[in-house]
C-alpha positions in Angstrom: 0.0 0.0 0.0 1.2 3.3 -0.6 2.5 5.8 3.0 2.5 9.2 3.0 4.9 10.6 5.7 4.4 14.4 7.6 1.5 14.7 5.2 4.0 15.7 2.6 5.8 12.9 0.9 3.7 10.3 -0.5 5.4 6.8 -1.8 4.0 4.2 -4.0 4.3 1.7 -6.4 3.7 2.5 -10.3 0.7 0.7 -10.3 -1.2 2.7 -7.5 -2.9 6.0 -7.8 -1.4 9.5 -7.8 -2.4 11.2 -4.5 -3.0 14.7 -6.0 -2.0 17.9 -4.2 1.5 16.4 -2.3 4.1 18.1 -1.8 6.7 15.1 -3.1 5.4 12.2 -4.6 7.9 9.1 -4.9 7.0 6.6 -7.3 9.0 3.1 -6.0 9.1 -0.2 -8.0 8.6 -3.0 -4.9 10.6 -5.4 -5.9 13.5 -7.2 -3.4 14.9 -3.9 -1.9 14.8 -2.2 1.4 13.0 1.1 1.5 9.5 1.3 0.8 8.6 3.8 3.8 7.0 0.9 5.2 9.3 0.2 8.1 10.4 2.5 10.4 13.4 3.7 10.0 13.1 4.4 6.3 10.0 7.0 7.4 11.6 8.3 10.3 14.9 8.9 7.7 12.2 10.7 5.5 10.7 12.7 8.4 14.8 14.0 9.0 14.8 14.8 5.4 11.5 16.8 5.3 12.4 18.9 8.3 16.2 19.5 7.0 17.8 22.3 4.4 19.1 20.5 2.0 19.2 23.5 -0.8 22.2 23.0 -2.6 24.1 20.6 -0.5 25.7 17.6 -1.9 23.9 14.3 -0.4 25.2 10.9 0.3 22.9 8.0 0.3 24.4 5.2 2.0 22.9 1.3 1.5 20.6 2.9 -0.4 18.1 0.2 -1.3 15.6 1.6 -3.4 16.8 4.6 -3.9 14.1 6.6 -1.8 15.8 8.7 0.1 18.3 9.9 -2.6 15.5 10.6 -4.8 13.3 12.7 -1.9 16.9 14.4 -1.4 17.0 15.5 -4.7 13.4 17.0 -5.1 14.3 18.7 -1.9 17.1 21.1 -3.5 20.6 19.2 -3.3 22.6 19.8 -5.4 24.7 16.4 -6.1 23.2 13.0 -4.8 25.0 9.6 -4.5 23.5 6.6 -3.6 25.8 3.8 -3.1 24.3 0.2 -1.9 26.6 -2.6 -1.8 23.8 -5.4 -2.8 23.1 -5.7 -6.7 19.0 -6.0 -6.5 19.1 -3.0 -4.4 21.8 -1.1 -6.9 19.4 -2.3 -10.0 16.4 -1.2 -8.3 17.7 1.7 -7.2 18.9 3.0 -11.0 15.6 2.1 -12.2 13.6 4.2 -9.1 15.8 7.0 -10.4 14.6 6.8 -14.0 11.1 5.9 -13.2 11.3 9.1 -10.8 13.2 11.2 -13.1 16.2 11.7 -11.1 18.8 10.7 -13.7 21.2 13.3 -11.9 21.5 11.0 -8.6 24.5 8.6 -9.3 23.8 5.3 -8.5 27.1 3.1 -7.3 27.3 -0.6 -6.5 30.0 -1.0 -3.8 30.3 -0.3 -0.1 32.4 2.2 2.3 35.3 1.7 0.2 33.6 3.7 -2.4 34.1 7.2 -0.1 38.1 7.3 0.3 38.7 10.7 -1.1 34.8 11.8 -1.5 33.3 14.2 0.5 29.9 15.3 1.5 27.5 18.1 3.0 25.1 15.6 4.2 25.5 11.9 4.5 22.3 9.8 5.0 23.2 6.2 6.0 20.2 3.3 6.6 21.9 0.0 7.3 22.4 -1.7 10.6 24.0 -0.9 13.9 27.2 -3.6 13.1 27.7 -1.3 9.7 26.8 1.6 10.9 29.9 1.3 13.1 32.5 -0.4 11.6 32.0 2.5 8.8 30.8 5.1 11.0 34.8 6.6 10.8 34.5 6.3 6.6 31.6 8.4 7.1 33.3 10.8 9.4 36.2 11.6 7.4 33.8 12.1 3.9 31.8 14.4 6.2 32.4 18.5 5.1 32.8 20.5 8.3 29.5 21.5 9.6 27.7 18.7 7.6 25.5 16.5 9.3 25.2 12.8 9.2 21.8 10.8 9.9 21.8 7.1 11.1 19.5 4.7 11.4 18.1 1.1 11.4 19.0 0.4 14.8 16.8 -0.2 18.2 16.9 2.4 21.4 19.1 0.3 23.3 21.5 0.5 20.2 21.3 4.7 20.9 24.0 5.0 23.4 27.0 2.7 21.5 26.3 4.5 18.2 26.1 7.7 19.9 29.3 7.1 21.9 31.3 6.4 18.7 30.1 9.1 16.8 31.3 11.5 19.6 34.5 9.6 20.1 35.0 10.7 16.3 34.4 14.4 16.9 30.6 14.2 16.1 28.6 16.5 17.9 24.4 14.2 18.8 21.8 16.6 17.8 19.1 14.4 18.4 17.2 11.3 17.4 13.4 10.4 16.2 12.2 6.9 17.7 9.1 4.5 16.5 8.1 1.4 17.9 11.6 0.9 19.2 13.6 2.0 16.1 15.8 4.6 15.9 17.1 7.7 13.3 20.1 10.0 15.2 21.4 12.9 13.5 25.0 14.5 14.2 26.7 17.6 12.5 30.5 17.8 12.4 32.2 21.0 14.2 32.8 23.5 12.3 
């Protein structure tokens, strides 16, 4: 079925009606990737996203799955948008959400972390899993511009305080997190 988030992103498949008169409308081909706005984390990423200036900043998707949150990142004013997932359905899916969306200016990469060495970023966006999250929190960190923020999730509560602790111990500064039915988004800016 198709979500709408905040009232003003509305996702769904090809096959289902347009919802006139919303803000951004997402159009996602369910096929075997992660990020329908269906779970929790993926809508709680979009909430971030809705509520964030991201007017000409250049975006990083990270385990992008289907491409969703590049996509909304795009509509809402960045400038350059990457999207990097390191599972070929998901990449596939992803290149194919971009077209069917009309976002042929996201770049679409199939790879993982290792991709970032020597990229940098305004904002980084990165929906994985806590184990991911922080063996490549420190990737993230040093692709991170100063002052740029960087949004984690698909992780429980009880996962807050170890991902928060090593995104301070890596000069993070916690500006807050969004929680529903027990999962997690956190955003953190860099110092300036």
């Amino acid at each position: 079925e198709p979500v709408t988030i905040a009232g003003r992103c509305h996702i769904r498949a090809p096959f289902h009606p347009a919802l006139p008169g919303i803000e951004y409308e997402i159009i996602i081909e369910p096929k075997m990737s992660f990020g329908t706005a269906h779970h929790e984390t993926t809508a709680l990423m979009i909430e971030y996203l809705l509520e964030e200036n991201l007017g000409g900043l250049s975006i990083l998707d990270m385990g992008c799955g289907t491409g969703v949150l590049a996509i909304l990142a795009l509509m809402r004013g960045a400038s350059a948008v990457t999207a990097i997932d390191n599972d070929e359905w998901a990449y596939r899916n992803s290149l194919e959400n971009v077209e069917k969306n009309k976002s042929g200016s996201i770049n679409v990469y199939l790879g993982d972390a290792a991709l970032l060495n020597g990229k940098k970023f305004d904002f980084i966006i990165a929906n994985i899993n806590r184990n991911i999250l922080l063996n490549d929190m420190e990737a993230y960190c040093n692709s991170l511009n100063k002052g740029g923020t960087l949004l984690m999730s698909g992780f429980y509560f009880e996962d807050l305080p170890v991902i928060k602790n090593s995104a301070i111990s890596l000069g993070l500064n916690y500006k807050g997190h969004k929680e529903r039915n027990k999962w997690v988004a956190a955003c953190f800016r860099s110092g300036l």
